[in-house]
Backbone as ProteinMPNN parsed JSONL, in Angstrom:
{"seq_chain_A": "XXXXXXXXXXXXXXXXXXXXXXXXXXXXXXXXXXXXXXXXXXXXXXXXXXXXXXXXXXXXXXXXXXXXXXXXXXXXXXXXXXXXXXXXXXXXXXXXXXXXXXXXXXXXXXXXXXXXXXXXXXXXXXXXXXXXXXXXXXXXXXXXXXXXXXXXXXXX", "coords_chain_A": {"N_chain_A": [[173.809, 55.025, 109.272], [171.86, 55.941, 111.164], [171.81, 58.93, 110.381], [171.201, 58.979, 107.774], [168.387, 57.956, 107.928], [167.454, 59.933, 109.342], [168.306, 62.423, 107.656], [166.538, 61.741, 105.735], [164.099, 61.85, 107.023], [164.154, 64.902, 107.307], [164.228, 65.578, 104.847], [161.805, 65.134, 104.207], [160.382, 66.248, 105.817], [160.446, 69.153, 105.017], [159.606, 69.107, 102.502], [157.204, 69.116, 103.258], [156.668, 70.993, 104.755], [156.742, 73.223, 102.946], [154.761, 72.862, 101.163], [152.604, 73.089, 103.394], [153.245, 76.354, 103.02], [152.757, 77.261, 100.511], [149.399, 75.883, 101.051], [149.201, 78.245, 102.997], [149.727, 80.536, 101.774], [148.092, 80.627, 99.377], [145.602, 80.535, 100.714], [145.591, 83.262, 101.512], [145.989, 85.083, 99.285], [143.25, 84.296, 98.863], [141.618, 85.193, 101.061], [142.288, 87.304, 100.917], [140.794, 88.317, 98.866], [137.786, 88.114, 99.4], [137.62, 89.669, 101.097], [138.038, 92.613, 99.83], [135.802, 92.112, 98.489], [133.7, 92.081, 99.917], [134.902, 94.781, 101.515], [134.204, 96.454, 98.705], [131.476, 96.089, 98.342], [130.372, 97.055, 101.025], [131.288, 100.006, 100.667], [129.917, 100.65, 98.061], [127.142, 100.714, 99.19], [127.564, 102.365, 100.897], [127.922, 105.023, 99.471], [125.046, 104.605, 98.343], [123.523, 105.104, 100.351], [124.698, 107.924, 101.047], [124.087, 109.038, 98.366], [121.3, 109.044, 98.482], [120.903, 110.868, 100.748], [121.374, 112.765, 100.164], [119.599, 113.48, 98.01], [117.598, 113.248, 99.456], [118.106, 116.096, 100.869], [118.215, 117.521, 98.659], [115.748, 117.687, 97.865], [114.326, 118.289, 100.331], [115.265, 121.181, 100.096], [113.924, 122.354, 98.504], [111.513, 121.904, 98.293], [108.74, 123.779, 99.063], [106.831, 123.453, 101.742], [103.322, 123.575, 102.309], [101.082, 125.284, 104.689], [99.098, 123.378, 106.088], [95.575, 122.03, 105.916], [92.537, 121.699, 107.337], [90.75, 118.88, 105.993], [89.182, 118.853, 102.596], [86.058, 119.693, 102.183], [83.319, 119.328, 101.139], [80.888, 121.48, 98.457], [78.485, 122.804, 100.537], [74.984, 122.074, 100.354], [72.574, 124.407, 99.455], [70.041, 123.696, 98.526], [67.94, 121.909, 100.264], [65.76, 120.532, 101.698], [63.0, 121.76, 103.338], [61.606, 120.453, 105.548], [63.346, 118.391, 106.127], [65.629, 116.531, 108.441], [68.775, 116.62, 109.684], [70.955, 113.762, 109.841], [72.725, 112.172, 111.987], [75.55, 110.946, 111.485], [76.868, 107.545, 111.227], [79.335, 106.528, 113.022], [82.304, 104.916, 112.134], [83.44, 101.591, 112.222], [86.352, 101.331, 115.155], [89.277, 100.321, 113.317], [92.355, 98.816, 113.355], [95.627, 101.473, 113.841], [96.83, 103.482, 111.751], [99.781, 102.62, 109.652], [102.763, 104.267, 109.684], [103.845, 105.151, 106.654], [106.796, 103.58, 105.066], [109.512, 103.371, 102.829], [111.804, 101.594, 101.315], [114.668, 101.902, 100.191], [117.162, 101.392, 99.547], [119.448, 98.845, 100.349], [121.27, 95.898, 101.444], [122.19, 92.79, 102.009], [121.147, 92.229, 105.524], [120.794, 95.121, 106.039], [119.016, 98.047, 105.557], [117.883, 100.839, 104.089], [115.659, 103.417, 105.0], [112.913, 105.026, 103.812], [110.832, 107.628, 105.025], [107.31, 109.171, 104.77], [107.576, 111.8, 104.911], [110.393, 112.432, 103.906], [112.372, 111.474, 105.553], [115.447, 109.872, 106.164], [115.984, 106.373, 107.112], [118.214, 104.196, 108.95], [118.539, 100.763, 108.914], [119.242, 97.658, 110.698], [119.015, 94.42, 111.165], [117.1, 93.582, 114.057], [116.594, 95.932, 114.889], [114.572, 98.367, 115.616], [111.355, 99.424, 114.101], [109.567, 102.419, 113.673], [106.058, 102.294, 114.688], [106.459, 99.954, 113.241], [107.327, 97.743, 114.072], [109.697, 95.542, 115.445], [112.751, 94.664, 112.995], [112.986, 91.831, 111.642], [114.323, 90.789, 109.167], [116.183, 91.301, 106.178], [115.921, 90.876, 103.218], [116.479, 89.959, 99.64], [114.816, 90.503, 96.446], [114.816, 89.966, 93.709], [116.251, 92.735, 91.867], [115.045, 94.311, 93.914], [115.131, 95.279, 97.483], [113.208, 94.007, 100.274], [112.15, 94.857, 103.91], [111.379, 92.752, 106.286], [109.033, 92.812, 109.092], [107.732, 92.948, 112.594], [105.089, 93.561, 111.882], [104.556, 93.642, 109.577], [105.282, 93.573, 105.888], [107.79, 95.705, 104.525], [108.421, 97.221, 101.784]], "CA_chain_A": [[172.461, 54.641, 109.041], [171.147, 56.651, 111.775], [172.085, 59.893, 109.51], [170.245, 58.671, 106.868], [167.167, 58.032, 108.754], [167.64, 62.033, 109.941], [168.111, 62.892, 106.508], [165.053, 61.253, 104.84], [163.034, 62.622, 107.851], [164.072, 65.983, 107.353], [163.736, 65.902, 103.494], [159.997, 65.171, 104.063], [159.458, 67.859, 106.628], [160.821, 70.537, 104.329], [158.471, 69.074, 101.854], [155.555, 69.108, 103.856], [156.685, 72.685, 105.384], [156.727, 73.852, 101.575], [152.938, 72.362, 101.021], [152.173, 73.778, 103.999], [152.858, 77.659, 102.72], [151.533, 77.165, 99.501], [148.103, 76.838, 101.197], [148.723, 79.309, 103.444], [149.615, 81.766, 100.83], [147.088, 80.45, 98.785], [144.679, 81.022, 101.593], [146.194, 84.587, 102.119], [145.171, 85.101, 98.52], [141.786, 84.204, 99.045], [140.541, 85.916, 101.77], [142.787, 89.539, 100.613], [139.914, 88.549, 97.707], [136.733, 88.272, 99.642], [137.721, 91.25, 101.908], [138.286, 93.316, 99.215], [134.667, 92.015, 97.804], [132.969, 92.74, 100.991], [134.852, 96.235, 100.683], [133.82, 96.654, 97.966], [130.017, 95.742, 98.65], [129.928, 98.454, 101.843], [131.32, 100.938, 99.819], [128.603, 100.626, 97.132], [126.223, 100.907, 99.834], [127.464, 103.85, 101.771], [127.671, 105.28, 98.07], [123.834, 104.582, 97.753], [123.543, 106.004, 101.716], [124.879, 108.854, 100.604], [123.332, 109.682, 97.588], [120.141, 108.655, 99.336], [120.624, 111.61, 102.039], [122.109, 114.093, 99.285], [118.333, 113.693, 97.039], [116.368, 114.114, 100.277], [118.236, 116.867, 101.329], [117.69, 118.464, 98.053], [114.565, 117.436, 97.843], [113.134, 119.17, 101.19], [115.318, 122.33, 100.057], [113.125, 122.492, 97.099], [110.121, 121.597, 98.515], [107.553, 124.656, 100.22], [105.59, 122.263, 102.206], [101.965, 124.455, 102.479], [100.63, 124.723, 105.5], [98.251, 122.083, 106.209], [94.24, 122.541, 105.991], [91.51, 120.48, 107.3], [90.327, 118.067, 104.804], [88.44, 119.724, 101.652], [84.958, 119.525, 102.76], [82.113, 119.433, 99.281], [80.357, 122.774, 99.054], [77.373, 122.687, 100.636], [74.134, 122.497, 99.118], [70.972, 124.874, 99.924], [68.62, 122.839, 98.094], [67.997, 120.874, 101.484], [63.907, 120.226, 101.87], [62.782, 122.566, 104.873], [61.511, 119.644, 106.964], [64.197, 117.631, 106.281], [66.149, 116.572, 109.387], [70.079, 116.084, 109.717], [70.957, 112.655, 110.415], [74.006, 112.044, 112.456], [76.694, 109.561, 110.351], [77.333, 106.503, 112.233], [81.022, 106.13, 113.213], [82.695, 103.258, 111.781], [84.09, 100.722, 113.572], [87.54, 101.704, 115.096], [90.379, 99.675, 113.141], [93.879, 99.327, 113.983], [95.962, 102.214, 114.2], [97.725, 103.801, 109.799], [101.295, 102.964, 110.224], [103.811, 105.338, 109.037], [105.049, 104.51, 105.372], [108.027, 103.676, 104.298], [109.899, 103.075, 101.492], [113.241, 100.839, 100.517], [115.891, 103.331, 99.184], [118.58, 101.245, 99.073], [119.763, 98.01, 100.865], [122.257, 95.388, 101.262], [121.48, 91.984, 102.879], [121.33, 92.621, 106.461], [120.951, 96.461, 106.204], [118.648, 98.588, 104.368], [117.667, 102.497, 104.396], [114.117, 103.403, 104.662], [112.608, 106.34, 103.855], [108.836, 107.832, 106.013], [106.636, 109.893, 103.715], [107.964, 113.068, 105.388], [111.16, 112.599, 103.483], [113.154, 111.418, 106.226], [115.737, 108.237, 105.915], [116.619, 105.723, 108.59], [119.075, 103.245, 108.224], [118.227, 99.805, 109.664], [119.423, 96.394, 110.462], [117.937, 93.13, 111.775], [116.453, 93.58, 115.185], [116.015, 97.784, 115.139], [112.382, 98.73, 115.377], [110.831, 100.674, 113.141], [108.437, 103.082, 114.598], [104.545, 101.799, 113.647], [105.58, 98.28, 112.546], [107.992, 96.863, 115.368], [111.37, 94.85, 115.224], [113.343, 94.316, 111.873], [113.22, 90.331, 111.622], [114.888, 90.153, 108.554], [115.855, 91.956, 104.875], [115.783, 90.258, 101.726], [116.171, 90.554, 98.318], [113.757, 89.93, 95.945], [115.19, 90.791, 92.111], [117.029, 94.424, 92.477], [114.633, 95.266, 95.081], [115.361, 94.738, 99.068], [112.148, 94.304, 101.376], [112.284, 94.462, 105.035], [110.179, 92.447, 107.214], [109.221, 93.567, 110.508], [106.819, 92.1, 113.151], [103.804, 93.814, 111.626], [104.316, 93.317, 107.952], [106.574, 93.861, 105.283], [107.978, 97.467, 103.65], [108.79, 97.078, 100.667]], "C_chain_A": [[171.491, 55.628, 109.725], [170.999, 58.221, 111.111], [171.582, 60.096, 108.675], [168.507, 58.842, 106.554], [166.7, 59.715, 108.575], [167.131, 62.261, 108.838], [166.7, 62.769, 105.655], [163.767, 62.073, 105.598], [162.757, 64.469, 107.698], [163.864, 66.649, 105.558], [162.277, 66.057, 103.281], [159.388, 66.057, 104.864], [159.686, 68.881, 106.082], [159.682, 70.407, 103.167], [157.166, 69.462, 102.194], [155.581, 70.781, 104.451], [156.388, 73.083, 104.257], [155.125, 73.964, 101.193], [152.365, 72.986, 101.577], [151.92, 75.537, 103.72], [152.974, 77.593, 101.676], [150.192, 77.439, 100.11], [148.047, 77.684, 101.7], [148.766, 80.855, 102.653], [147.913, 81.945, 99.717], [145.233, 80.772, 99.341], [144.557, 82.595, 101.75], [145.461, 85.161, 100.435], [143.762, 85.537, 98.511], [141.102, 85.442, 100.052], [140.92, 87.388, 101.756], [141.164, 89.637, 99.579], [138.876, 89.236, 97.813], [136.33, 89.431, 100.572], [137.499, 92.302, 101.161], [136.801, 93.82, 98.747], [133.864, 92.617, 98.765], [133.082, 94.544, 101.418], [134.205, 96.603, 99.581], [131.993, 97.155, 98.007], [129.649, 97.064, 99.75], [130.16, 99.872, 101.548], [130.189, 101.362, 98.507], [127.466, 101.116, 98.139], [126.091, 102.145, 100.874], [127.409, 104.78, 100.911], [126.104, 105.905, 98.055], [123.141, 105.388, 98.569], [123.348, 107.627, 101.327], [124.424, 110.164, 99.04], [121.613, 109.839, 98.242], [119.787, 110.425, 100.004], [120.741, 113.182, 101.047], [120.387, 114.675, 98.591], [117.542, 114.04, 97.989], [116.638, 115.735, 100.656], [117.666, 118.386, 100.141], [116.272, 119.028, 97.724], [113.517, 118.572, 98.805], [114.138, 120.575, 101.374], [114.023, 122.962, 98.884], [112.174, 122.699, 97.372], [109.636, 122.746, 99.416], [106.807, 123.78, 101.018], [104.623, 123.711, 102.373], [101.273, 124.14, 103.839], [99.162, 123.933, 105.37], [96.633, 122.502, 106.639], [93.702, 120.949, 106.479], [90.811, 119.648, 106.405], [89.191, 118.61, 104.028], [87.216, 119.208, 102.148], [83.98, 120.299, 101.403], [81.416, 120.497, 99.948], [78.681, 122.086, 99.608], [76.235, 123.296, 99.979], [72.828, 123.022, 99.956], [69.884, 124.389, 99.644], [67.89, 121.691, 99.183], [66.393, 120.888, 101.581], [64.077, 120.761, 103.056], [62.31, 121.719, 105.926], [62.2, 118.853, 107.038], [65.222, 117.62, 107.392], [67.332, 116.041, 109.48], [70.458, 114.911, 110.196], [72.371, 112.59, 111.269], [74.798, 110.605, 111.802], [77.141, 108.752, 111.009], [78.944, 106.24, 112.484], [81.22, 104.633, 112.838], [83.643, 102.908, 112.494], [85.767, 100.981, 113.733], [88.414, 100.406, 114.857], [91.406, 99.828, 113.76], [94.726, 100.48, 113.525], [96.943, 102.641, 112.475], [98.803, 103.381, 110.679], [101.522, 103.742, 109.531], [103.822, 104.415, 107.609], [106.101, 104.867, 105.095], [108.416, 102.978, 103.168], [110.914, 102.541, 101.326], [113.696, 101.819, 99.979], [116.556, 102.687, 98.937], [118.958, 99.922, 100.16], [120.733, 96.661, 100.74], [121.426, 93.945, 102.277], [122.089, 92.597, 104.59], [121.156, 94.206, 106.917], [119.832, 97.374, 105.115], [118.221, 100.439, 104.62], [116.201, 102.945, 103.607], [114.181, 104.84, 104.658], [110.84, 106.6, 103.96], [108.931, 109.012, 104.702], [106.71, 111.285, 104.201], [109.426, 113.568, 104.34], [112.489, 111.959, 103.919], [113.778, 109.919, 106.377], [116.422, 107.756, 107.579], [117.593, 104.943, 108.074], [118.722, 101.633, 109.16], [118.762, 98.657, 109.729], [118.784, 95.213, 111.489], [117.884, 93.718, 113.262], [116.392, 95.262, 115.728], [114.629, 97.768, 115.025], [112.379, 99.747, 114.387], [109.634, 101.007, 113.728], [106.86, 102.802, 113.726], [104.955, 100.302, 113.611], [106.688, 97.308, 113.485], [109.539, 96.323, 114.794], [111.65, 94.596, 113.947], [113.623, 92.783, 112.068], [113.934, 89.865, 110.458], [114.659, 91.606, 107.045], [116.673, 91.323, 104.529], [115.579, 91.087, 100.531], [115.633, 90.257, 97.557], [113.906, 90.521, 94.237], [116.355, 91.428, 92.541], [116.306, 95.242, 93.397], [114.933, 94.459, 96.644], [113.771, 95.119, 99.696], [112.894, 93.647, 102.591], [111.119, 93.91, 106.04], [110.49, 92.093, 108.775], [107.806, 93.039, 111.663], [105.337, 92.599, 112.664], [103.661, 93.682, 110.248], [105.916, 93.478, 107.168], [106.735, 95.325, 104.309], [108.447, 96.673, 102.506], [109.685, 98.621, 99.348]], "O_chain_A": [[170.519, 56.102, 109.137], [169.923, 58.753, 111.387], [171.291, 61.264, 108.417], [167.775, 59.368, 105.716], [165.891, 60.344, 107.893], [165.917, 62.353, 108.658], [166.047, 63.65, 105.096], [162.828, 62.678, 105.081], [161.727, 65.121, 107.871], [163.494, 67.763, 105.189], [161.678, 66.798, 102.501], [158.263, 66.549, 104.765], [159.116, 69.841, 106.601], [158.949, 71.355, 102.887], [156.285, 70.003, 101.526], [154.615, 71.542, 104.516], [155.265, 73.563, 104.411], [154.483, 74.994, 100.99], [151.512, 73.666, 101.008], [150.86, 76.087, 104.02], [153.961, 78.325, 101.605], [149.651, 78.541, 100.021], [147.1, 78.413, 101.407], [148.12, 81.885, 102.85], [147.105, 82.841, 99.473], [144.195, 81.057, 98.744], [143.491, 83.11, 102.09], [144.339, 85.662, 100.512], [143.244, 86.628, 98.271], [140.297, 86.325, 99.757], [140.333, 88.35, 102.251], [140.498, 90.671, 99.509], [138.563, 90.255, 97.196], [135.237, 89.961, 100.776], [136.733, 93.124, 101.663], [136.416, 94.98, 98.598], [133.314, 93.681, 98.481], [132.166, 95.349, 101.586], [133.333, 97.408, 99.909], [131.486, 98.25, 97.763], [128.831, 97.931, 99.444], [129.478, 100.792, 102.0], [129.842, 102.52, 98.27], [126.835, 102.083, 97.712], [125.129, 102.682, 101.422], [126.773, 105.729, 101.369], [125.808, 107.086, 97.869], [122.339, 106.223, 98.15], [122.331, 108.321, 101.301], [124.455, 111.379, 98.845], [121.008, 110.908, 98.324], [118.747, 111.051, 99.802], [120.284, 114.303, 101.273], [120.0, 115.843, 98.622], [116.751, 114.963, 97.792], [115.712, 116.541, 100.748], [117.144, 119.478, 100.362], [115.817, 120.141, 97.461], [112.57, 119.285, 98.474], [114.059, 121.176, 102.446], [113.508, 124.076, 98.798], [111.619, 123.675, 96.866], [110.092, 122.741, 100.559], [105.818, 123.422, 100.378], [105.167, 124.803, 102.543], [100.927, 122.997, 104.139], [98.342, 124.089, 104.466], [96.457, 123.235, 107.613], [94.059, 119.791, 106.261], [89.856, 120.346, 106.063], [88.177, 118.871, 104.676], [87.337, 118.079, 102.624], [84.009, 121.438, 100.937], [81.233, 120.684, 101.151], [78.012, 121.168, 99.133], [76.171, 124.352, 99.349], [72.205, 122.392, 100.811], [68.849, 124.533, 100.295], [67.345, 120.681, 98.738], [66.124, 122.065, 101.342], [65.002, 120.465, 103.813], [62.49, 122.045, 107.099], [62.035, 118.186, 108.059], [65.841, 118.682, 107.464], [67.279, 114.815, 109.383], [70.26, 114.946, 111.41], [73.172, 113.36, 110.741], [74.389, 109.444, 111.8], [78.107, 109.18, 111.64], [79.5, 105.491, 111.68], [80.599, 103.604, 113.104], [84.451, 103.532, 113.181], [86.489, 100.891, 112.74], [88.474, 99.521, 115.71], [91.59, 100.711, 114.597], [94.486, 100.542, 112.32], [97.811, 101.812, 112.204], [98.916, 103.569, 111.89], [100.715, 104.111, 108.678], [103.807, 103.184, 107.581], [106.507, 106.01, 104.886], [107.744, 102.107, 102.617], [111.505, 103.519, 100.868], [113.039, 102.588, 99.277], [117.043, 102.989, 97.848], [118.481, 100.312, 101.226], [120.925, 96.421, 99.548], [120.435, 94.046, 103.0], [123.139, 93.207, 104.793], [121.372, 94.505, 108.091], [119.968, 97.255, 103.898], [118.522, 100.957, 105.695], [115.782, 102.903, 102.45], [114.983, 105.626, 105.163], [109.925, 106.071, 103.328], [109.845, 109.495, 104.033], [105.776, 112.0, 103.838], [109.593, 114.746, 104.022], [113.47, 111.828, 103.186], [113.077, 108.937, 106.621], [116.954, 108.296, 108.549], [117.856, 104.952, 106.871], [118.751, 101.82, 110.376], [118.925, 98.269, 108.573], [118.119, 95.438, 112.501], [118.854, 94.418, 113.552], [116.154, 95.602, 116.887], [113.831, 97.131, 114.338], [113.178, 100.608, 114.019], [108.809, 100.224, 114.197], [106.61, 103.028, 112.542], [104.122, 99.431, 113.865], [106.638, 96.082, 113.385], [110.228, 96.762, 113.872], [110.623, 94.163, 113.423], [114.623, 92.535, 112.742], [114.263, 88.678, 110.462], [113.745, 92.406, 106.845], [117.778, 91.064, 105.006], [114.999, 92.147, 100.298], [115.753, 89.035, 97.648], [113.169, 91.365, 93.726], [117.229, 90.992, 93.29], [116.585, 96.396, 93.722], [114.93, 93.238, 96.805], [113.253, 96.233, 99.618], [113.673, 92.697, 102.66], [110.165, 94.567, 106.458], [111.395, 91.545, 109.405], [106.785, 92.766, 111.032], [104.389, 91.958, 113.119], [102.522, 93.609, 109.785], [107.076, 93.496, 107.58], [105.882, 95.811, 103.567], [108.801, 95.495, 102.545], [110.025, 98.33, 98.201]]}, "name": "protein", "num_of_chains": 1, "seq": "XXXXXXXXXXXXXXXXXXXXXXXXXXXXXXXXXXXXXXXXXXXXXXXXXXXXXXXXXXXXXXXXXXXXXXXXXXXXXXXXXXXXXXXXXXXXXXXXXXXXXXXXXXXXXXXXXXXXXXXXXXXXXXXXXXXXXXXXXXXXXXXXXXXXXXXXXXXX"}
């Protein structure tokens, strides 16, 4: 009787061992899946990285930049009335400070790659600063485009 007992006990733990790796295969499965997907996903994006760095690079071989003049200034005019007296132009009130612009190139949640109007790309993720607009608080996607928003606004 006692043999029996055994027996029945050990028929149902081989069962339940069996059940048991099922899910774990079945588990094993799964997450070879979502690894693969997530490969997948950073590969696309070092991809986009990389093309990214390839177009600027060609970009500022291409490019002469000219050196840089003081802002075109309208010809002046002689027709000025002889007692007429130059006024001085009131300064307007000092605002806050241009930021830099940048631009979205390419991004992934959590990560995106900006590019400043010099040409030059960064790569960023949540809590990096960006120079001008402060800490990375977060990037989102919004369609097929990624904006990043940052304690002073949002790039887009």
């Amino acid at each position: 009787m006692l043999e029996l007992n055994l027996a029945k006990q050990m028929a149902g733990l081989a069962d339940h061992l069996a059940t048991l790796e099922k899910q774990v295969s079945g588990l094993q499965v799964s997450l070879g899946e979502r690894i693969g997907a997530a490969g997948g996903r950073m590969d696309e994006l070092q991809h986009r990285e990389d093309l990214v760095e390839k177009t600027l690079t060609t970009i500022q071989a291409a490019t002469v930049r000219p050196q840089e003049t003081g802002p075109a200034r309208p010809p002046q005019s002689h027709a000025t009335p002889p007692n007429s007296v130059a006024r001085p132009i009131a300064p307007t009130s000092p605002s806050e400070p241009a930021r830099p612009v940048y631009h979205v190139q390419a991004g992934a949640p959590g990560i995106a790659i900006l590019q400043d109007s010099s040409g030059n790309a960064i790569r960023v993720v949540n809590d990096d600063t960006v120079p001008g607009w402060g800490a990375v608080k977060g990037i989102t996607q919004i369609g097929n485009a990624f904006v990043v928003h940052t304690e002073h606004g949002v790039i887009r």
